[in-house]
C-alpha positions as MATLAB code, in Angstrom:
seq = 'XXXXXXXXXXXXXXXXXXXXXXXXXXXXXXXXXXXXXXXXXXXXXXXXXXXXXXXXXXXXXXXXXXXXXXXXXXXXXXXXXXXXXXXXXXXXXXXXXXXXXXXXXXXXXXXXXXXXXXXXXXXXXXXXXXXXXXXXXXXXXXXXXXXXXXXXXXXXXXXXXXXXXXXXXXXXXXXXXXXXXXXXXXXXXXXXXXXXXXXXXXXXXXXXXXXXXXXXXXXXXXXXXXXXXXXXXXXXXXXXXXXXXXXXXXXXXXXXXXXXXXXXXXXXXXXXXXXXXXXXXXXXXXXXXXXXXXXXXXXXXXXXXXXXXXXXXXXXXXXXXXXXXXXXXXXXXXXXXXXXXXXXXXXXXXXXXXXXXXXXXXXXXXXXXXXXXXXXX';
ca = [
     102.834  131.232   22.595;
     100.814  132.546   19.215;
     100.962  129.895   16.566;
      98.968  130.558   13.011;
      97.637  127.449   11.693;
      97.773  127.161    8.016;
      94.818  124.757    6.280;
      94.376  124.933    2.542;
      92.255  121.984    2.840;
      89.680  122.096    5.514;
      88.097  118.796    5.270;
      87.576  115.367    6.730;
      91.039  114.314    8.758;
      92.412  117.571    7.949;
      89.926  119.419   10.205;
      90.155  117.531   12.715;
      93.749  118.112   13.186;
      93.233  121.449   13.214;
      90.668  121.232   16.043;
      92.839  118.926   18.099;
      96.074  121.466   17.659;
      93.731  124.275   18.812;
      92.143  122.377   21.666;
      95.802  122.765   23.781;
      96.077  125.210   26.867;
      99.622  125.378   26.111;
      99.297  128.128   23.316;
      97.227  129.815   21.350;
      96.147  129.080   17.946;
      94.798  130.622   14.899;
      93.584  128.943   11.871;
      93.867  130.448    8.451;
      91.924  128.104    6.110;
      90.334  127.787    2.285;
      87.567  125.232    1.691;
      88.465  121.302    0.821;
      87.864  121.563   -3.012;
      90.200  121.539   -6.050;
      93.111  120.214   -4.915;
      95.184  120.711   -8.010;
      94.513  124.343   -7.775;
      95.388  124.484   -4.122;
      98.832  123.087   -4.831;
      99.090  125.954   -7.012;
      97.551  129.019   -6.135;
      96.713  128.972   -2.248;
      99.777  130.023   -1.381;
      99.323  133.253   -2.809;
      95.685  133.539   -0.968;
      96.605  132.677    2.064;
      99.857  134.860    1.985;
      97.396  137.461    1.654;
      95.903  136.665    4.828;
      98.601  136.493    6.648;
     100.186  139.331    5.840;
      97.425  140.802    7.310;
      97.972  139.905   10.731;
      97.550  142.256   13.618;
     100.972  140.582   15.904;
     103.656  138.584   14.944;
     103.309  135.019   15.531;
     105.900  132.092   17.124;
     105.347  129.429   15.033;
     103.662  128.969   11.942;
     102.262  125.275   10.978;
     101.178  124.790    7.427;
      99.307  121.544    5.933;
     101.045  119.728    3.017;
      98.602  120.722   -0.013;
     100.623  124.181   -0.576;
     103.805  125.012   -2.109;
     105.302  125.987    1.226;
     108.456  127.655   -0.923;
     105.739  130.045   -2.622;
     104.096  131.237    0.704;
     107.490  131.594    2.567;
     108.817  133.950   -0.200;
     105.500  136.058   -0.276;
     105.505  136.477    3.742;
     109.149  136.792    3.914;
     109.416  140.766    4.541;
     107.308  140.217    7.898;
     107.803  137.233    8.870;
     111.534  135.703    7.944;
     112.308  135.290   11.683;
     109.025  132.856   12.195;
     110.199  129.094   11.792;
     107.885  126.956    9.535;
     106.094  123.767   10.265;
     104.780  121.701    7.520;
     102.658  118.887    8.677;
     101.708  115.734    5.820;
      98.268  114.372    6.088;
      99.058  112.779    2.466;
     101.693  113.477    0.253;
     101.126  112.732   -3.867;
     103.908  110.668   -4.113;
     102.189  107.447   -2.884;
      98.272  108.515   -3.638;
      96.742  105.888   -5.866;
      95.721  106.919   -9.424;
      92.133  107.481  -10.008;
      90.591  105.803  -12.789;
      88.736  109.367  -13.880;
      92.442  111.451  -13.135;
      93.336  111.621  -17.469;
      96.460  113.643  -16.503;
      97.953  111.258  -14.193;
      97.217  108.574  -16.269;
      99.618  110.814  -19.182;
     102.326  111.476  -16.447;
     101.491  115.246  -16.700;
     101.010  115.444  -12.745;
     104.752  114.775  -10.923;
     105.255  118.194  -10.423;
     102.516  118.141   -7.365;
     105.286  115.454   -6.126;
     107.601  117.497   -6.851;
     105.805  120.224   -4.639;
     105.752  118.060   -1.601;
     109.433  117.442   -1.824;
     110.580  121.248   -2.385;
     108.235  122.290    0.118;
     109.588  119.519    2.734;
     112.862  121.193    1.900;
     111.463  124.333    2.515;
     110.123  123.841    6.084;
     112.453  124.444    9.066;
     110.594  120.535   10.433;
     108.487  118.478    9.122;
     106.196  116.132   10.868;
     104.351  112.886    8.793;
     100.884  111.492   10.398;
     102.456  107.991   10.975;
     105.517  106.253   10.595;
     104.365  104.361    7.310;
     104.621  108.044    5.791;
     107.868  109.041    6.759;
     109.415  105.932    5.231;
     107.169  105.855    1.947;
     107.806  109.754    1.244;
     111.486  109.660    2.002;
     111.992  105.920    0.006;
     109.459  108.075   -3.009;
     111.739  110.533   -2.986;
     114.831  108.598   -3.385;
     113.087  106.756   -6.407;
     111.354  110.228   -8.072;
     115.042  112.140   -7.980;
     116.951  109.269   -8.900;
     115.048  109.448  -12.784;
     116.260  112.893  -12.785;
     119.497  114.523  -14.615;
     122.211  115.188  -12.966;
     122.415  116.963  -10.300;
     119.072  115.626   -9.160;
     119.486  116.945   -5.493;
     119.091  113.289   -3.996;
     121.558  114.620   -1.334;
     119.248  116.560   -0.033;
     117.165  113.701    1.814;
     119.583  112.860    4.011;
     118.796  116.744    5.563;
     115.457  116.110    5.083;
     114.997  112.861    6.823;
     116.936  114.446   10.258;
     114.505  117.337   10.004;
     111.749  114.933   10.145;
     109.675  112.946   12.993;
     106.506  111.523   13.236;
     103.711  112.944   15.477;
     100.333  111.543   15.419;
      96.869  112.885   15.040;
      94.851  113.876   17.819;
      91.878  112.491   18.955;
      89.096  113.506   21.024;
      88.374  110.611   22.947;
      86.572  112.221   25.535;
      83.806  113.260   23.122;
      83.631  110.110   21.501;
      82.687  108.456   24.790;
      80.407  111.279   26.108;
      78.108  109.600   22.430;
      78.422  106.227   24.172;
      75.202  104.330   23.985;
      74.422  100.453   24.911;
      73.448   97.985   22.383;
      72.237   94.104   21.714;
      71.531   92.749   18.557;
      70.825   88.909   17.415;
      73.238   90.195   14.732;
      76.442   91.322   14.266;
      76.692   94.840   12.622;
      79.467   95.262   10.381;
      80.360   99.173   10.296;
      82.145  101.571    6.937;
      82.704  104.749    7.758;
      85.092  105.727    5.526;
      85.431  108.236    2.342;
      83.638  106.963   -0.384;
      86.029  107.294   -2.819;
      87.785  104.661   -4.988;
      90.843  104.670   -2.894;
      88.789  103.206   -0.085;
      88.449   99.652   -2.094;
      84.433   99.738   -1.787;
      84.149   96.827   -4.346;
      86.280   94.875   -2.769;
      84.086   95.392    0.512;
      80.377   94.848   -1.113;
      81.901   92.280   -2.527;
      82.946   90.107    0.489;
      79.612   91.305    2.212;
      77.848   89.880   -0.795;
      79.679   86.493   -0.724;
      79.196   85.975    3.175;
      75.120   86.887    2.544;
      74.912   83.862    0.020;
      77.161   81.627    2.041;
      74.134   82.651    4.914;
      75.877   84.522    7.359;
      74.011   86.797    9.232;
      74.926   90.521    9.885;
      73.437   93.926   10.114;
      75.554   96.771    7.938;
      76.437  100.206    9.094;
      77.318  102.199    6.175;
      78.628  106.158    7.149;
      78.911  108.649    4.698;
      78.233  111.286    2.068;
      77.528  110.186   -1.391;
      79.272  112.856   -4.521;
      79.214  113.102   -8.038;
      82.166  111.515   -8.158;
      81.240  108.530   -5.700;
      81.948  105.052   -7.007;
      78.663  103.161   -8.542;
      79.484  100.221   -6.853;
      77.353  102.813   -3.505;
      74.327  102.676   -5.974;
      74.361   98.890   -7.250;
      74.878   97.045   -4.186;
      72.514   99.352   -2.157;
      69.282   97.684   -3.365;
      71.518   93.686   -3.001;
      72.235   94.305    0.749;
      68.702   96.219    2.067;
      67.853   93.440    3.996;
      70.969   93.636    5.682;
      71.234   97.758    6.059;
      70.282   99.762    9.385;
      71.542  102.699    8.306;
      72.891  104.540    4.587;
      74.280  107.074    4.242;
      75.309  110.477    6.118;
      75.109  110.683    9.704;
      73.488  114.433   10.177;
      75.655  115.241   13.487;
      79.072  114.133   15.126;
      76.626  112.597   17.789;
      74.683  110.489   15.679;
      77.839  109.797   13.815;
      79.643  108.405   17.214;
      76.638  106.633   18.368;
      76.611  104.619   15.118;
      80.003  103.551   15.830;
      79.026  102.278   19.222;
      76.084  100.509   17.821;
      78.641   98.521   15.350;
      80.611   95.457   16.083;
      82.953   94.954   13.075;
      85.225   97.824   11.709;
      86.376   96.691    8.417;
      88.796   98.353    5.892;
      89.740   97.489    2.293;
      91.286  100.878    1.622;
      94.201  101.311   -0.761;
      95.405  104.459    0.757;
      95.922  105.179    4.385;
      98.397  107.434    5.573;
      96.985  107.426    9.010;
      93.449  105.951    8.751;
      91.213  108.255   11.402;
      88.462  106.461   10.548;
      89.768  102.942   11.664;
      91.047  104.765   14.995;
      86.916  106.192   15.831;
      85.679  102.635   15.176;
      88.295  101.336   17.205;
      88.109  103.036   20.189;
      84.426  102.518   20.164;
      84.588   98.982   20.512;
      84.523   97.379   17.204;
      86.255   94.814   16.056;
      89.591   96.047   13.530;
      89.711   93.885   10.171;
      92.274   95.308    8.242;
      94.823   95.038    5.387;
      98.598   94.191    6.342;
      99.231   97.423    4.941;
      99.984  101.124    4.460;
      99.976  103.043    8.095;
      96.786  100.764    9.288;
      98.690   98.470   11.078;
     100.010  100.929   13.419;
      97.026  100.724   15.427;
      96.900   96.723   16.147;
      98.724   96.104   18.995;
     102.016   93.305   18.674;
     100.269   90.501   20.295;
      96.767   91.250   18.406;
      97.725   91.316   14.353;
      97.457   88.152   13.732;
      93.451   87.931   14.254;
      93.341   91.766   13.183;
      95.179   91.769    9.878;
      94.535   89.805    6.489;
      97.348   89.532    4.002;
      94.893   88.870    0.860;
      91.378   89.409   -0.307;
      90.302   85.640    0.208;
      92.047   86.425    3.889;
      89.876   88.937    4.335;
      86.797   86.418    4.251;
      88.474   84.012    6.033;
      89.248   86.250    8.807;
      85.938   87.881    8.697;
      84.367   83.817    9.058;
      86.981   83.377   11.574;
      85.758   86.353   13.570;
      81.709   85.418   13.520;
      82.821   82.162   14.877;
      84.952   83.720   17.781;
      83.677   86.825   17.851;
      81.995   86.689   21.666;
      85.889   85.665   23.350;
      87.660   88.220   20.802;
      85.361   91.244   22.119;
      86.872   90.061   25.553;
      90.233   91.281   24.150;
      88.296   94.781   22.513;
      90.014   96.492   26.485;
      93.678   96.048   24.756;
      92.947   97.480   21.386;
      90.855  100.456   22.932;
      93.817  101.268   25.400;
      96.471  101.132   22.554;
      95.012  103.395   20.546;
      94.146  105.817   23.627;
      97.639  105.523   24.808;
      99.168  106.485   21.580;
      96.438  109.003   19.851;
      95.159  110.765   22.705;
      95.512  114.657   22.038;
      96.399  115.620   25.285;
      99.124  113.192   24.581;
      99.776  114.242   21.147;
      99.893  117.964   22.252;
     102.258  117.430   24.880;
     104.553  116.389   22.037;
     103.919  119.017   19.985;
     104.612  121.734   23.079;
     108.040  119.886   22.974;
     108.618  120.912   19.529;
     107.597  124.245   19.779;
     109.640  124.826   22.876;
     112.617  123.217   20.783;
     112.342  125.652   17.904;
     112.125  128.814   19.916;
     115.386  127.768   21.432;
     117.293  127.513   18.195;
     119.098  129.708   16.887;
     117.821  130.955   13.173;
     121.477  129.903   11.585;
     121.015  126.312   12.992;
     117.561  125.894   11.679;
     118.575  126.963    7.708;
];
């Protein structure tokens, strides 16, 4: 089976996808990509780049899977006199719907921007299946939706979810567990070492993290601070101010310079904490997880997918002054709750895996080529 892999966003989460879908025995994969930059512009105009590309195509592919930030409609139409027979996949990392506003984004602040919502949607209607990162997407896209078309005139084409929500599933990331633990290094410390390793953007809530950390320092609690990542112009000062409060706290600031050093930093830390505003999946959370630390996370978005039933309740806060309780909670307990770290690795193994994952995507696949082209439209 040929499948061409469609990226016109290859960064972060989104690469890593990519690298898990073309990790599988089961078929063969090519990826077709553009840089992670300018994602306005790759709403727009990617779809006519990568059309380009693959037009150009030596064979004639199964499947084609193409990542949400494109207007799927666009591309279809421009690769339509080669490939009309080729069923289309379009896979949501994030969909702009549900993306919190950022305080330097003047248009969205204006209202200018629904029509890259409006480019999800079409382009979901577009795509013989679509497949959402976790099940917190699926429901806040399809309930968006409802919402978005409702404001419209008449007819607003609301109908059209319900034959968008039966052409839609959830399948999770992939993960690469196995090279996560092949980085597996042992560590003691006096001190518990609280870990980010997250984007740092404003989505991600970093003042509301510093900010606890900061508290907790002058209340004298003790802990070393792992803070992953790569600094931008557009970076949130909070990075810079709180840098020069926390140094005699800080091990290590800043970006790791290779996926080893990264993963080893992650089993170094005990504490995984997250304050983020927008998670669709979280991959981040997931890493930290697997290696060992300790999940604190909001009772929200698609994070608390990866705390097991029995486990939310010391895992989840429901409020920012839970989320220093829970974190004071966990340095008093924290020796008997790593005795319970077995159950959260396992459930996010048993879930995320990618040989798992890819076993569910060959299922798919296998699906489509058996349908008929008149069922699929």
């Amino acid at each position: 089976m040929k499948i061409v892999l469609i990226e016109s966003y290859l960064t972060h989460s989104h690469h890593q996808w990519a690298s898990s879908l073309q990790s599988s025995p089961h078929w063969d994969t090519e990826c077709i990509s553009l840089p992670g930059r300018d994602w306005k512009w790759r709403m727009h105009g990617s779809a006519i780049t990568l059309a380009g590309k693959i037009n150009d195509l030596s064979y004639h592919p199964d499947l084609i899977i193409v990542s949400d930030m494109i207007d799927l409609g666009l591309l279809i139409s421009l690769t339509r006199l080669r490939f009309s027979t080729v069923p289309f996949i379009l896979y949501f990392h994030e969909s702009q719907f549900n993306y919190p506003l950022s305080p330097n984004d003047q248009d969205r602040k204006k209202g200018w921007d629904n029509h890259y919502a409006f480019i999800n949607y079409s382009s979901a209607l577009t795509a013989d299946r679509v497949i959402f990162n976790s099940h917190f997407h699926r429901s806040v896209f399809l309930k968006a939706c409802r919402e978005y078309l409702g404001q419209l005139p008449q007819p607003n084409t609301r109908e059209a979810l319900r034959t968008l929500a039966k052409r839609s599933e959830v399948i999770f990331p992939g993960m690469d567990f196995k090279k996560m633990s092949s980085n597996r290094i042992s560590h003691s410390g006096s001190r518990p070492i609280i870990l980010w390793n997250h984007r740092w953007e404003y989505d991600k809530d970093p003042t509301l993290f510093f900010n606890t950390l900061l508290r907790l320092s002058e209340k004298g609690y003790s802990f070393d601070l792992v803070v992953l990542g790569k600094s931008n112009r557009r970076s949130p000062e909070v990075f810079s101010q709180v840098r020069k409060q926390l140094e005699d706290h800080i091990l290590q600031w800043g970006y790791a310079e290779s996926e080893e050093e990264y993963y080893q930093w992650l089993w170094k830390s005990d504490i995984i904490v997250s304050t983020s505003r927008q998670d669709f999946f979280g991959i981040s959370v997931v890493e930290a997880i697997f290696c060992e630390c300790w999940p604190i996370l909001p009772d929200r978005l698609a994070l608390p997918e990866h705390i097991p039933s029995s486990m939310k309740q010391y895992c989840l806060y429901q409020s920012d002054q839970d989320l220093e309780e829970k974190l004071i909670t966990l340095w008093q307990h924290l020796h008997e709750r790593k005795k319970l770290l077995p159950q959260l690795v396992s459930h996010v193994r048993e879930k995320y895996d990618q040989h798992v994952i890819n076993l569910q995507y060959l299922q798919l696949f296998q699906e489509l080529q058996t349908t008929d082209e008149s069922e699929r439209i």
